[in-house]
C-alpha positions as CSV (number, residue, x, y, z in Angstrom):
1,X,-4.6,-23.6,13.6
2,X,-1.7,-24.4,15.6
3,X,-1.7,-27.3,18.0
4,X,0.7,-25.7,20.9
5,X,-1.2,-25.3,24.5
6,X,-2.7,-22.3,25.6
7,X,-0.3,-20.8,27.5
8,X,2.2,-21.1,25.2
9,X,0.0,-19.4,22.4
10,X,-0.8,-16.4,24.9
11,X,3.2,-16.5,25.3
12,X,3.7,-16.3,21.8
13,X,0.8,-13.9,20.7
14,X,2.1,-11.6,23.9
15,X,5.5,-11.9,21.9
16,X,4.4,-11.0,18.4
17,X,2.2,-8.2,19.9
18,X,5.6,-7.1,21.9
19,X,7.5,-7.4,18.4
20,X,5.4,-4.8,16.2
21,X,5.4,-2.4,19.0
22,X,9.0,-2.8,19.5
23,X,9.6,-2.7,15.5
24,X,7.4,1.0,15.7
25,X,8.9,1.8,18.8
26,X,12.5,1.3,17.0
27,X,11.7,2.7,13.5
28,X,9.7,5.9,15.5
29,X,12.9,7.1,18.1
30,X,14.7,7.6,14.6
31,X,12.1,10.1,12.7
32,X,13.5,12.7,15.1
33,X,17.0,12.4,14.5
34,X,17.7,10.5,11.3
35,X,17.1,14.4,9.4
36,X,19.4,16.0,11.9
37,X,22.4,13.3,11.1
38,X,21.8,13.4,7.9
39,X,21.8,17.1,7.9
40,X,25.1,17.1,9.6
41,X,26.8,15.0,6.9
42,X,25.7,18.0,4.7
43,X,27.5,20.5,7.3
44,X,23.9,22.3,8.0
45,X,23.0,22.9,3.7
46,X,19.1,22.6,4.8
47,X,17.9,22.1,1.2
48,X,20.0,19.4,0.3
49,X,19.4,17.5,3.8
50,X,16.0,17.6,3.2
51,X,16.1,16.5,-0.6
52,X,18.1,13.7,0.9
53,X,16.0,12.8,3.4
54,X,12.7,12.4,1.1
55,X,15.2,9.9,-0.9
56,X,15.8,8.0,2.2
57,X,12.2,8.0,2.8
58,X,11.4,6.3,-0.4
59,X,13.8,3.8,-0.9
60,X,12.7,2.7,2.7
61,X,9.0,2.2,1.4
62,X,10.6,0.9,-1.7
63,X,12.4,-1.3,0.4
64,X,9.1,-2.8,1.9
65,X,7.7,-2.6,-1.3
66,X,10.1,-5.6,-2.7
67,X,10.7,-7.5,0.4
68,X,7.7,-8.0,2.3
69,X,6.3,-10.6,0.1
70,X,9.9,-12.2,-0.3
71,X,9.4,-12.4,4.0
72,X,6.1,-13.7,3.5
73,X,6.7,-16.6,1.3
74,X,9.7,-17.7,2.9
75,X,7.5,-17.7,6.0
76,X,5.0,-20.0,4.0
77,X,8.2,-22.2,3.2
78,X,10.1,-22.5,6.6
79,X,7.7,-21.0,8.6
80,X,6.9,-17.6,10.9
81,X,9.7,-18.1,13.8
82,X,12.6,-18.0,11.8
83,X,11.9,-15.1,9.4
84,X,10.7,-13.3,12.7
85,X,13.2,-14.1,15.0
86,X,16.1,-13.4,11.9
87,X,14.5,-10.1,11.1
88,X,14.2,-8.7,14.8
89,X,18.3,-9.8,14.7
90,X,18.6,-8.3,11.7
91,X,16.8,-5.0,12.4
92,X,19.0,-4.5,15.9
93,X,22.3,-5.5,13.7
94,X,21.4,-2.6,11.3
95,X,20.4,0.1,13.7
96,X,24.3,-0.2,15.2
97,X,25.5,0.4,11.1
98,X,23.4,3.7,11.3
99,X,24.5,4.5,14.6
100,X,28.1,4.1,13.5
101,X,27.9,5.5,9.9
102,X,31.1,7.4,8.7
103,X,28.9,8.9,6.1
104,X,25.8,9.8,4.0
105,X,26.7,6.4,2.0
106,X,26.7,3.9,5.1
107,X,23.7,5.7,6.4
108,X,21.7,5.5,3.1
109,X,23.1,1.3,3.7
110,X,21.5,1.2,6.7
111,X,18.1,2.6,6.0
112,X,17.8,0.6,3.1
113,X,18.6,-2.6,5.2
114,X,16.3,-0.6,7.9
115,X,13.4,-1.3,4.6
116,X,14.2,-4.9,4.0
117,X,14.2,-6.0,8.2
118,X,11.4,-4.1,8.9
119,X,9.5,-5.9,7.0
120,X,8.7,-8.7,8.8
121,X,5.1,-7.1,10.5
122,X,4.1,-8.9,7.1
123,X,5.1,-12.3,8.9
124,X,4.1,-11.1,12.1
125,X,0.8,-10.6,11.4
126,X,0.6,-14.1,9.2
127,X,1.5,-15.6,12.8
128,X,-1.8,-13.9,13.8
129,X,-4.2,-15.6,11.7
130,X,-2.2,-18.9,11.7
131,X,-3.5,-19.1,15.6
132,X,-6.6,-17.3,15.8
133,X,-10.0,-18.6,14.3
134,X,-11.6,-16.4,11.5
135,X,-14.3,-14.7,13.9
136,X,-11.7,-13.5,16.3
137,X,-8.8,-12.3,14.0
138,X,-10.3,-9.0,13.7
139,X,-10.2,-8.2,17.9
140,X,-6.2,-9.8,17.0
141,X,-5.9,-7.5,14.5
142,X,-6.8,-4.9,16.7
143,X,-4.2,-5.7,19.0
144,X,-1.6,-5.8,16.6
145,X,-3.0,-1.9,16.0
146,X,-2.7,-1.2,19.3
147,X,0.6,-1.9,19.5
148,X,1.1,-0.5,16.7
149,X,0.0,2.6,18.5
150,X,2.0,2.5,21.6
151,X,5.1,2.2,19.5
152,X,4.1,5.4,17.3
153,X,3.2,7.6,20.8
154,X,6.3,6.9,22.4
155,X,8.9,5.9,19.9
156,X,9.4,9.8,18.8
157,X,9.2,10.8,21.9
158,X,11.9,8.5,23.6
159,X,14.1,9.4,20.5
160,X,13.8,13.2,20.8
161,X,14.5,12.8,24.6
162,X,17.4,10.9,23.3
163,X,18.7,13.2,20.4
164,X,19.4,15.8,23.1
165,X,21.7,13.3,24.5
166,X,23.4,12.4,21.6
167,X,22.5,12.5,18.1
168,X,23.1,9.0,17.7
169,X,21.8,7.4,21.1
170,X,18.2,6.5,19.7
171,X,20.4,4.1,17.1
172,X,21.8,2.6,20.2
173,X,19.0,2.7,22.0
174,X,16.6,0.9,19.4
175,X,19.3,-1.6,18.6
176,X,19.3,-2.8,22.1
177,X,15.7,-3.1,22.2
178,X,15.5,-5.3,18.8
179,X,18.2,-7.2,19.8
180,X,16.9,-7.8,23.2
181,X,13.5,-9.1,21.4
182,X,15.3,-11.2,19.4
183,X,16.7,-12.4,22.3
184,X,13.7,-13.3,24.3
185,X,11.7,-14.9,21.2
186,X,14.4,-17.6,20.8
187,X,12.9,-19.0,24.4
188,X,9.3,-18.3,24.2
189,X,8.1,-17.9,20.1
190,X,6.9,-21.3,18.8
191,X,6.3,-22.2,15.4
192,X,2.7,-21.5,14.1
193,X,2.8,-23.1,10.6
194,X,2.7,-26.8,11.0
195,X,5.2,-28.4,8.4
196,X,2.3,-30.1,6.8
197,X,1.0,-26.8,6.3
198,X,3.7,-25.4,4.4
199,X,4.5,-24.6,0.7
200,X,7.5,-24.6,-1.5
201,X,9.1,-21.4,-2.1
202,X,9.3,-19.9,-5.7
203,X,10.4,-16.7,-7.2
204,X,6.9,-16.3,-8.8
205,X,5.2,-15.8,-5.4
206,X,7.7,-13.9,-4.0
207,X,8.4,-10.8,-6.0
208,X,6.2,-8.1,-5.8
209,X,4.1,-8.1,-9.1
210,X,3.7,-11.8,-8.9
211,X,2.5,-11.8,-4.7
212,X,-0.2,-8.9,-6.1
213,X,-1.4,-11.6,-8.5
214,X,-2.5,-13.3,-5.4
215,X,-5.1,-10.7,-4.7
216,X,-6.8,-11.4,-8.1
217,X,-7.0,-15.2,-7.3
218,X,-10.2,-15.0,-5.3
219,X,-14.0,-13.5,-6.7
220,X,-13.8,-9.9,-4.7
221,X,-10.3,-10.4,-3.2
222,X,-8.9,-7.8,-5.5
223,X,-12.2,-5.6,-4.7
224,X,-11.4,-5.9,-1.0
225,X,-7.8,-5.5,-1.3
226,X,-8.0,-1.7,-2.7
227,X,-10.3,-1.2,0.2
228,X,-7.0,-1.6,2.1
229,X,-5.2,0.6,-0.7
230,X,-7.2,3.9,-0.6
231,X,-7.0,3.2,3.7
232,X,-3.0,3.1,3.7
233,X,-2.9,6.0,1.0
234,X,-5.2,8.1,3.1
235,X,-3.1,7.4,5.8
236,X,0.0,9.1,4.5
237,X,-1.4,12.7,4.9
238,X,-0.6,12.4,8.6
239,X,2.9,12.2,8.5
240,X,2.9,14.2,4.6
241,X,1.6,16.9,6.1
242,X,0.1,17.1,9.6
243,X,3.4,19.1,11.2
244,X,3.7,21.6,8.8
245,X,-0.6,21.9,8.5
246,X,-0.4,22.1,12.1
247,X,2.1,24.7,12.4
248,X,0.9,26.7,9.4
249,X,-2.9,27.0,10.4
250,X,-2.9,26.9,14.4
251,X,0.8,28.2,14.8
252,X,1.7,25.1,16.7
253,X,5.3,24.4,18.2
254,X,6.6,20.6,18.8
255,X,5.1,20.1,22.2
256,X,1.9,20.8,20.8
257,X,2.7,18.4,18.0
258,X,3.8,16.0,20.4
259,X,0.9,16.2,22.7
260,X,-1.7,15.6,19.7
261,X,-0.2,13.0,18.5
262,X,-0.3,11.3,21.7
263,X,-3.6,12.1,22.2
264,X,-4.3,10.4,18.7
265,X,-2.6,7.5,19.7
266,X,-4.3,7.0,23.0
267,X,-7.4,7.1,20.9
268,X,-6.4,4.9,18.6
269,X,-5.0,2.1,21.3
270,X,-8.7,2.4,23.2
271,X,-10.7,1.8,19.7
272,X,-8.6,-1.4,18.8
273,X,-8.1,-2.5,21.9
274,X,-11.6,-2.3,24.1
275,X,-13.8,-1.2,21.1
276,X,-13.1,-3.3,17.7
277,X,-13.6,-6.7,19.4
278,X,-17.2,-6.0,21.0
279,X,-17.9,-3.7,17.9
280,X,-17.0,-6.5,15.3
281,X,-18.7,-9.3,17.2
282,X,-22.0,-6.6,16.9
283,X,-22.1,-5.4,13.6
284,X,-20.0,-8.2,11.5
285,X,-16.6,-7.4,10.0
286,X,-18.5,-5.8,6.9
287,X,-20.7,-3.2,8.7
288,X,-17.4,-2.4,11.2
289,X,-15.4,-1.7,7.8
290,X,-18.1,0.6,6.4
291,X,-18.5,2.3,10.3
292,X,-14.6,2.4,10.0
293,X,-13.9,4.0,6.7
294,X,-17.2,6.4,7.1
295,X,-15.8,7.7,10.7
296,X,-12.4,8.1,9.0
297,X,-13.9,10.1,6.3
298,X,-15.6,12.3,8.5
299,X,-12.9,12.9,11.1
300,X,-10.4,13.9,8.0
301,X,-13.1,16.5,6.4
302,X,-13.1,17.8,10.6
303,X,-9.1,18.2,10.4
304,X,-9.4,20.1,6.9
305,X,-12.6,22.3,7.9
306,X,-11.5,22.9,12.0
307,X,-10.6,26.9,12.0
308,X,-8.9,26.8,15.3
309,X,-6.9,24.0,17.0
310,X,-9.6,23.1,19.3
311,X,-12.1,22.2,16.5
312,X,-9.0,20.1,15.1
313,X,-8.5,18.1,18.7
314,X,-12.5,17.3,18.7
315,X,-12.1,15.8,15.6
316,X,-9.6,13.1,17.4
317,X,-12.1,10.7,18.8
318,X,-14.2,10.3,15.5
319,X,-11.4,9.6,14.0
320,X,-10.5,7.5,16.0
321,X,-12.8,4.9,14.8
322,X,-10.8,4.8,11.8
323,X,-9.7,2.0,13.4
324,X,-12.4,-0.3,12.9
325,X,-11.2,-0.3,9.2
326,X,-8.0,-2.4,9.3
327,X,-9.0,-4.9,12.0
328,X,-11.9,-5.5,9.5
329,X,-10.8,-5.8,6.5
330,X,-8.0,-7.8,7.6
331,X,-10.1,-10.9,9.3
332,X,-12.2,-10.8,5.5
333,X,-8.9,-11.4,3.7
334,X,-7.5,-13.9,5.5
335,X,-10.7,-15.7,6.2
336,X,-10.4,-16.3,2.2
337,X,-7.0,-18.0,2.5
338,X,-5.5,-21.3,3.2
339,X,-3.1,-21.7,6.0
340,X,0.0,-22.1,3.3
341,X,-1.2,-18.5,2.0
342,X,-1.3,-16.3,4.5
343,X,2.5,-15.2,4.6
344,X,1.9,-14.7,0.6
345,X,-1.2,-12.4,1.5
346,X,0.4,-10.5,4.3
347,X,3.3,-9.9,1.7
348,X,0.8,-8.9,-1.0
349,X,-0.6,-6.4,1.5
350,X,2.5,-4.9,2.9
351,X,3.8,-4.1,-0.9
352,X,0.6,-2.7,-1.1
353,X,1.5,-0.2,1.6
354,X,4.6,0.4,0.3
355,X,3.2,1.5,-2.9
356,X,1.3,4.0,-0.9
357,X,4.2,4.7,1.1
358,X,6.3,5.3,-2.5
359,X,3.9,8.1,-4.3
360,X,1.4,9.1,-0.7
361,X,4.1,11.7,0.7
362,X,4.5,13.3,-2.8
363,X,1.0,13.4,-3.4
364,X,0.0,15.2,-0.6
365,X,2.4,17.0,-0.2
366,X,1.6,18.8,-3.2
367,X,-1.8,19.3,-2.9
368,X,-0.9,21.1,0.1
369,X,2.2,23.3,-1.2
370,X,-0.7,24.2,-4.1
371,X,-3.5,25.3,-1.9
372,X,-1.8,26.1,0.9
373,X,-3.1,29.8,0.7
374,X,-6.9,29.3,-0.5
375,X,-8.0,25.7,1.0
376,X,-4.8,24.5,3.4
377,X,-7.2,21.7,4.7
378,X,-7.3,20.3,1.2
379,X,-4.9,17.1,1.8
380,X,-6.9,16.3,4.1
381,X,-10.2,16.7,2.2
382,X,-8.3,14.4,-0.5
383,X,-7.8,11.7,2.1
384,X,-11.6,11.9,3.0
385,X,-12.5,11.7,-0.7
386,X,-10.1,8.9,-0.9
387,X,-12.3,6.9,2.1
388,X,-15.2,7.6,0.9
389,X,-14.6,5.7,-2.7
390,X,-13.2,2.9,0.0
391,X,-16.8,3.1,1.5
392,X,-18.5,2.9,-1.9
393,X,-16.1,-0.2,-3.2
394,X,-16.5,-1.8,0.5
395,X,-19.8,-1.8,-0.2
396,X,-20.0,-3.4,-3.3
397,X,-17.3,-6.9,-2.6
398,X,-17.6,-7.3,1.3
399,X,-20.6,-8.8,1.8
400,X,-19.8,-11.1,-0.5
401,X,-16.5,-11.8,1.2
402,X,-17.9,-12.1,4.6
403,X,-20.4,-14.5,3.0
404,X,-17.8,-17.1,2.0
405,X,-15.5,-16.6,5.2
């Protein structure tokens, strides 16, 4: 735990809190635009902008995929403020490369830097459990959804508002804003990981295949860990498929789009930031997983069954409670860590999500081109399926991880 006062730590938490939802704000005023620039590199050839763009979207997760644990361990070695502060420098530095890109080339640069920088949620959320007690890292983790949240309701909407301005404003726009953070945590962002605390770096922890050994280091880590997996992979039917299910089966347009997904993520930021703490503290962090991952399984097979768009809206709230899931299972997997771990772990995860991030989009994406005419709900009964086996396995290693936390 780290030893600064009070205030300070409110200071600092306030900070890392304002750094995800800054990092989503940033990464979410691009999704509208970065198709139409590249788009206009290929002089309006639809087909080969958008077999371009699925490219850019996997390096970027391939991108996370390599780095985050690289972030976390050097986090574990020279601790959280640097690698945060460096990466929010780094981030604002790369967003003005995109925004002045000659070509497809520099742009494909830039997103792939866009992978590495963003990485750094990994640290950010190491930070977290460095200074919050293993009964109230779930309620943090929350808050680190929550901002999470804001960032996804308003970052595509600030960058379509922006697009119409110029194409290449939300670059602008989202460099100043990471830059600007950067800024600010140079005054107010102390260090979490005391040196004592702290571990040497090495190449075995920090690549990819050797920070998932991690997760088999524990009895039931591993167990709990693809808990997270089949939550992140569920998760990538939303932005697979959610537009085009949307506009195929309801005939929605873009400010219909818009306004759902707003009204998921007001949803969303109530659950984790009024409901997981109270809800935790009630049921324990392994009945809140199983809540979490049940509601989330129910409030996908709502999306895939609702006929109308109405029925798809009521299914909002319940899923909302998705959101017990993360919280959850994050404060059982750090509660099994050392101090000198937890950038290792928070690395493990975040290559975890970008393996979901990496095969997710395709996956679903099928599923739905395949049934689109018999059973168009079917991604999303896929991501319900996929929950429910993460009920089943939550089942069988959480209470033993919640017994040794």
């Amino acid at each position: 735990m780290s030893t600064f006062s009070s205030s300070p730590r409110r200071a600092a938490l306030v900070f890392i809190l304002i750094t995800v939802m800054l990092d989503i704000l940033a990464l979410g005023m691009i999704i509208p635009v970065l198709p139409k620039l590249i788009l206009s590199f290929y002089g309006g050839n639809t087909v080969a902008a958008v077999q371009v763009t699925g490219v850019f979207g996997t390096a970027w997760a391939l991108m996370q995929f390599i780095f985050s644990p690289v972030q976390g361990a050097l986090s574990d070695r020279f601790g959280r403020r640097p690698v945060v502060l460096l990466s929010n420098f780094g981030l604002g530095l790369d967003y003005i490369l995109m925004a002045l890109a000659p070509n497809i080339a520099w742009l494909f640069v830039g997103r792939l830097i866009s992978g590495v920088t963003a990485a750094s949620i990994s640290t950010a959320s190491a930070y977290i459990a460095d200074v919050t007690s293993p009964e109230k890292r779930a309620s943090a983790f929350g808050m680190i959804g929550v901002a999470f949240g804001m960032g996804f309701v308003l970052g595509p909407a600030a960058g379509g508002l922006l697009g119409k301005v110029s194409i290449h404003l939300p670059f602008w726009v989202a460099a100043g804003l990471s830059l600007t953070n950067a800024m600010y945590g140079l005054f107010v962002l102390p260090e979490s990981l005391p040196a004592d605390k702290r571990q040497p770096y090495s190449w075995r922890r920090a690549n990819p295949i050797g920070s998932l050994h991690l997760l088999r280091s524990r009895e039931g880590l591993l167990g709990l860990a693809g808990v997270m997996f089949l939550y992140h992979l569920a998760h990538q039917v939303l932005p697979a498929v959610f537009v085009l299910y949307a506009g195929y089966r309801y005939g929605w347009d873009e400010m219909a789009v818009g306004l759902t997904l707003a009204s998921v993520g007001v949803c969303s930021a109530i659950v984790q930031g009024a409901l997981v703490g109270p809800l935790v503290k009630k049921l324990g962090q392994r009945r809140a997983l199983w809540v979490g991952l049940t509601c989330g399984a129910i409030g996908f097979a709502v999306y895939g069954l609702a006929p109308t768009g109405s029925w798809f809206m009521a299914g909002i709230p319940v899923m909302a409670l998705w959101g017990l899931t993360g919280p959850s299972a994050q404060g059982l997997l750090t509660s099994q860590m050392g101090p000198s771990e937890q950038g290792q772990l928070q690395g493990a995860i975040s290559s975890m999500v970008g393996i979901t991030g990496m095969i997710g989009p395709g996956l679903f994406s099928i599923v739905f081109s395949t049934f689109i005419e018999d059973m168009p709900g079917a991604p999303f009964f896929l991501a319900a399926v996929l929950l429910l086996f993460g009920v089943a396995l939550a089942v069988a290693v959480a209470p033993r991880q919640e017994a040794k936390a």
